[in-house]
C-alpha positions as a Markdown table, in Angstrom:
| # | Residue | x | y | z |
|---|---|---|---|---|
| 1 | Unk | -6.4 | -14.4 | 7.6 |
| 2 | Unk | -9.9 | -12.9 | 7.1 |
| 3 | Unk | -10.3 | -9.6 | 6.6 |
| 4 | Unk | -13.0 | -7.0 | 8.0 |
| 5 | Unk | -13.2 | -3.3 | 7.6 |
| 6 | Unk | -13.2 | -2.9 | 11.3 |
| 7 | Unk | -9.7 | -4.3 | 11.2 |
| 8 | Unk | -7.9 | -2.6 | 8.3 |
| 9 | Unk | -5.9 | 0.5 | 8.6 |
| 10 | Unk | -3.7 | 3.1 | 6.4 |
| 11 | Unk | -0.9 | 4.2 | 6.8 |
| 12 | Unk | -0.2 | 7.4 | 5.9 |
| 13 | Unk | 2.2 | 10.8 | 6.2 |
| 14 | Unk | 1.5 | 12.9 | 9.2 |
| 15 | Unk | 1.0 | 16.0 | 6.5 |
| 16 | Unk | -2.0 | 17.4 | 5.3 |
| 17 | Unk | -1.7 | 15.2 | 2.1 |
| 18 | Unk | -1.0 | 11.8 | 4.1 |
| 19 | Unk | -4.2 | 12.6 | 5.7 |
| 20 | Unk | -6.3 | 13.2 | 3.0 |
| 21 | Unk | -5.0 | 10.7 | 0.8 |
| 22 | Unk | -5.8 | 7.7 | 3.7 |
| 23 | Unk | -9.6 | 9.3 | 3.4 |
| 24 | Unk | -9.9 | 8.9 | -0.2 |
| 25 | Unk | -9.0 | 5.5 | -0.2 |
| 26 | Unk | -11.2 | 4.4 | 2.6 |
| 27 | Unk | -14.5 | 3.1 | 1.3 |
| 28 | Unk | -16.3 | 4.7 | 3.7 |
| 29 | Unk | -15.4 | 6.3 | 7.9 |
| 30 | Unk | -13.5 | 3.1 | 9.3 |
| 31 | Unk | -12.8 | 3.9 | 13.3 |
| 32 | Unk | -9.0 | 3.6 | 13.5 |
| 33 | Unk | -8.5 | 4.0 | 10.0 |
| 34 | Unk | -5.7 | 6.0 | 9.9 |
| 35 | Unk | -2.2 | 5.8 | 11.4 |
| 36 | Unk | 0.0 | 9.0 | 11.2 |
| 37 | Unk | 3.6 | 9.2 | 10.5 |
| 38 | Unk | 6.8 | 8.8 | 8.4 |
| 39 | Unk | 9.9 | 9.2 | 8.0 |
| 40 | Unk | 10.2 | 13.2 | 8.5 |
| 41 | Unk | 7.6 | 13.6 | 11.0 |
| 42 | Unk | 5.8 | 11.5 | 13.5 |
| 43 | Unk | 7.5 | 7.8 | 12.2 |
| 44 | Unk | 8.6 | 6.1 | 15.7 |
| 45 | Unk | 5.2 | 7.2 | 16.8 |
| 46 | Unk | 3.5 | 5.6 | 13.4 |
| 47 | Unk | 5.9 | 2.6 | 13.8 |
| 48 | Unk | 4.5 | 2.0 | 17.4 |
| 49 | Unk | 1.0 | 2.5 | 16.8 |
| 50 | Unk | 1.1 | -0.1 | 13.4 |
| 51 | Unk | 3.1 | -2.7 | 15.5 |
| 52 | Unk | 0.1 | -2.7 | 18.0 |
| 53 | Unk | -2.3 | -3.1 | 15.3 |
| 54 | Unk | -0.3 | -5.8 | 13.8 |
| 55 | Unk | 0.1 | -7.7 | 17.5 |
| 56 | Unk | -3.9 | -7.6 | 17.3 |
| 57 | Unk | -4.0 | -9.1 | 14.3 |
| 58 | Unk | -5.0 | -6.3 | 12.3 |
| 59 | Unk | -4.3 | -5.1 | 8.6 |
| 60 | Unk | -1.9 | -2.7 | 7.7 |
| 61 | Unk | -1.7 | -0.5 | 4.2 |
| 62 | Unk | 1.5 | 1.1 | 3.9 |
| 63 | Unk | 2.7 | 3.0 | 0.6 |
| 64 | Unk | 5.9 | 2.3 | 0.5 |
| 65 | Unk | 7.3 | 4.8 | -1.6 |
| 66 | Unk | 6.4 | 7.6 | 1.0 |
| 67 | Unk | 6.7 | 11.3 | 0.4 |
| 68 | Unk | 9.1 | 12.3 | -1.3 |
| 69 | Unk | 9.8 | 9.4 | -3.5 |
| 70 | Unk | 11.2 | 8.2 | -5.7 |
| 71 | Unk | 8.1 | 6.9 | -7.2 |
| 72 | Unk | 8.2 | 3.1 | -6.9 |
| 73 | Unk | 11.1 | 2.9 | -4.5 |
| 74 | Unk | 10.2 | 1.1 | -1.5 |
| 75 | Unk | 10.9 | 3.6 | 1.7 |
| 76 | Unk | 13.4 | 1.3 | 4.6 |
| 77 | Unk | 9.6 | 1.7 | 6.7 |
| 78 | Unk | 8.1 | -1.1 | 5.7 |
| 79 | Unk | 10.8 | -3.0 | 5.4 |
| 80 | Unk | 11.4 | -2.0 | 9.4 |
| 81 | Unk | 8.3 | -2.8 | 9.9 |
| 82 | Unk | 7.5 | -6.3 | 8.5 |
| 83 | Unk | 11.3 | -7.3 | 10.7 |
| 84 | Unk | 10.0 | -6.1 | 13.5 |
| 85 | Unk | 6.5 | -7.9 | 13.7 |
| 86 | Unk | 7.9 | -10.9 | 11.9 |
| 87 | Unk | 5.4 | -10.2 | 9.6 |
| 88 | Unk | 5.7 | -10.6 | 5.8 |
| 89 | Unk | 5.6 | -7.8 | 3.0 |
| 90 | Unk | 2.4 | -8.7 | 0.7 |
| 91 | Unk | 2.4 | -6.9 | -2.5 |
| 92 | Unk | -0.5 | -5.9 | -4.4 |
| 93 | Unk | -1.7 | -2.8 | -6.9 |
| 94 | Unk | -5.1 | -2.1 | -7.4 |
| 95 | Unk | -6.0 | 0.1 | -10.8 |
| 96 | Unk | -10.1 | 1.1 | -12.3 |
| 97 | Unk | -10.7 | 1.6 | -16.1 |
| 98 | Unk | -11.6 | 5.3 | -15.2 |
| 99 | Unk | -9.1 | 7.3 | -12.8 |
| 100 | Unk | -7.8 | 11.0 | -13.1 |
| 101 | Unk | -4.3 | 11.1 | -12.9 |
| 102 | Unk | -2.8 | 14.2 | -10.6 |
| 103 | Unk | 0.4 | 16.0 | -11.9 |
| 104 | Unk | 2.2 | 15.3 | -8.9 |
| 105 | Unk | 5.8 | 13.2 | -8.7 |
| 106 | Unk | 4.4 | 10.2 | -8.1 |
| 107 | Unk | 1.3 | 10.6 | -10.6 |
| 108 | Unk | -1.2 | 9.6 | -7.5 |
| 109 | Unk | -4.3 | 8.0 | -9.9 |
| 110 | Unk | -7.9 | 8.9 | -8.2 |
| 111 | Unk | -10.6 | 6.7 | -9.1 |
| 112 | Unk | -13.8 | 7.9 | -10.8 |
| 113 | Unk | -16.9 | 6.7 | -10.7 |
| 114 | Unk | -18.6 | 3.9 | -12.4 |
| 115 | Unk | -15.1 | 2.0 | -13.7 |
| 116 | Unk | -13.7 | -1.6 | -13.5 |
| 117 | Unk | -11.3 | -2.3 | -11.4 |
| 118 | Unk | -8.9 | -4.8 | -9.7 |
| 119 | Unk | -6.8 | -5.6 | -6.9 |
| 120 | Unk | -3.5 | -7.4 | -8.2 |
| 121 | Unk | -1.8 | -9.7 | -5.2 |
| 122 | Unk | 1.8 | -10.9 | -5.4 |
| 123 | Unk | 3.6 | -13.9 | -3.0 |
| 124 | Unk | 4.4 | -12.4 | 0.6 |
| 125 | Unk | 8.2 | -11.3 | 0.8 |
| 126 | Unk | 9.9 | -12.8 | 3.9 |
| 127 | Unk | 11.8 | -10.1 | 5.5 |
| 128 | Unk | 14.8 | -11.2 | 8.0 |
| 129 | Unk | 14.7 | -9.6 | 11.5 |
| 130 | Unk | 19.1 | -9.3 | 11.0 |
| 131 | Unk | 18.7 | -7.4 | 7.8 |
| 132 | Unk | 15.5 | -5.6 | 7.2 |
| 133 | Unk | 17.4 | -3.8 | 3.9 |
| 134 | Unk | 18.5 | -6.9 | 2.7 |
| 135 | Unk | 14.5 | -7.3 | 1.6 |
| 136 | Unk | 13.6 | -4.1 | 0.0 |
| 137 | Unk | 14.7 | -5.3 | -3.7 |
| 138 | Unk | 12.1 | -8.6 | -3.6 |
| 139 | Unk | 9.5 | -5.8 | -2.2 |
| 140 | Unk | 10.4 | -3.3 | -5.3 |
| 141 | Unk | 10.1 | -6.3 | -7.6 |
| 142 | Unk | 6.7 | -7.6 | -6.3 |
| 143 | Unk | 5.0 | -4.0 | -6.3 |
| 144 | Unk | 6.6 | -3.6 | -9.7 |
| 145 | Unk | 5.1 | -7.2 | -10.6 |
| 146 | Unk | 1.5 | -6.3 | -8.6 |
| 147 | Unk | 1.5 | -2.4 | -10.8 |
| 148 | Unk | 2.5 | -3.8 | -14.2 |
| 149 | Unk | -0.2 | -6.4 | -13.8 |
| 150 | Unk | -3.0 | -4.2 | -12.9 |
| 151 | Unk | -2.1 | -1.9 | -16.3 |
| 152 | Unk | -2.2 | -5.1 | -18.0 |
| 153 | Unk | -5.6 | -5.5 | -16.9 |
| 154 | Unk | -7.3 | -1.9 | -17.6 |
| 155 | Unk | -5.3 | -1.9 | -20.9 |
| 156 | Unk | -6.9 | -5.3 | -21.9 |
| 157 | Unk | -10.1 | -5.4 | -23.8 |
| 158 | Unk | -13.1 | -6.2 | -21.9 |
| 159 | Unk | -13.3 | -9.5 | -23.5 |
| 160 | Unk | -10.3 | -10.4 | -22.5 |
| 161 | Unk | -10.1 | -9.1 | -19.0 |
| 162 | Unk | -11.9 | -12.8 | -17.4 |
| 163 | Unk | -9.2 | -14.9 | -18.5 |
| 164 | Unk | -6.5 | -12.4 | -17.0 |
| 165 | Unk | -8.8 | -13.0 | -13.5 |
């Protein structure tokens, strides 16, 4: 699947901070680039709106630990989701070499200018229509795999960093 700006969409909380967050991790204004709700406010309505996306053949970004946490725990959402459209789960991290870390629960990193970074993909996790939950384990596991390698990167001297690519 190729991908295009044009086609690739957030998904975030229908709060203030959902909203913001999806702007600061947009490269730049993307029409469409936003789809609001979860799982206190606004989810069927998110759910609806990302299956449409996803019958287009559009991207989806989901955070899957949503809200309220607990940081790293994959939310039932995107499990939901990925049964739903048939879809698989595809985990990834992305981490720079220069971030400021917030104090919040989840210890959202921002990116600073002028770092390294990289974008850390794991194999898709199949989810079964029957048993959406049944899947949410393998998603943990691959966005625990997708984070620890990212670290692994920034942490790595810069010399070694090409033969981690």
């Amino acid at each position: 699947m190729s991908w295009s700006p044009a086609t690739a969409t957030a998904a975030s909380s229908a709060r203030w901070c959902g909203a913001s967050t999806s702007t600061w991790c947009m490269p730049r204004p993307v029409p469409g680039a936003a789809a609001k709700g979860g799982a206190s406010k606004g989810g069927a309505t998110g759910m609806r709106v990302l299956l449409r996306m996803l019958a287009r053949g559009d991207m989806v970004a989901i955070t899957p630990d949503g809200p309220r946490g607990p940081r790293r725990v994959a939310a039932p959402g995107v499990a939901q989701l990925a049964a739903v459209s048939g879809l698989p789960v595809l985990p990834c991290a992305a981490r720079t070499t220069r971030v400021h870390v917030l104090g919040s629960w989840d210890r959202m990193v921002l990116p600073l200018p002028f770092g390294r970074g990289v974008l850390v993909v794991q194999p898709a996790v199949a989810v079964d229509r029957d048993d959406p939950l049944a899947a949410l384990p393998a998603i943990e596991a691959g966005l625990t795999a997708a984070c620890a390698a990212a670290d692994a990167w920034v942490a790595a001297p810069v010399a070694a960093r090409a033969a981690m690519a």
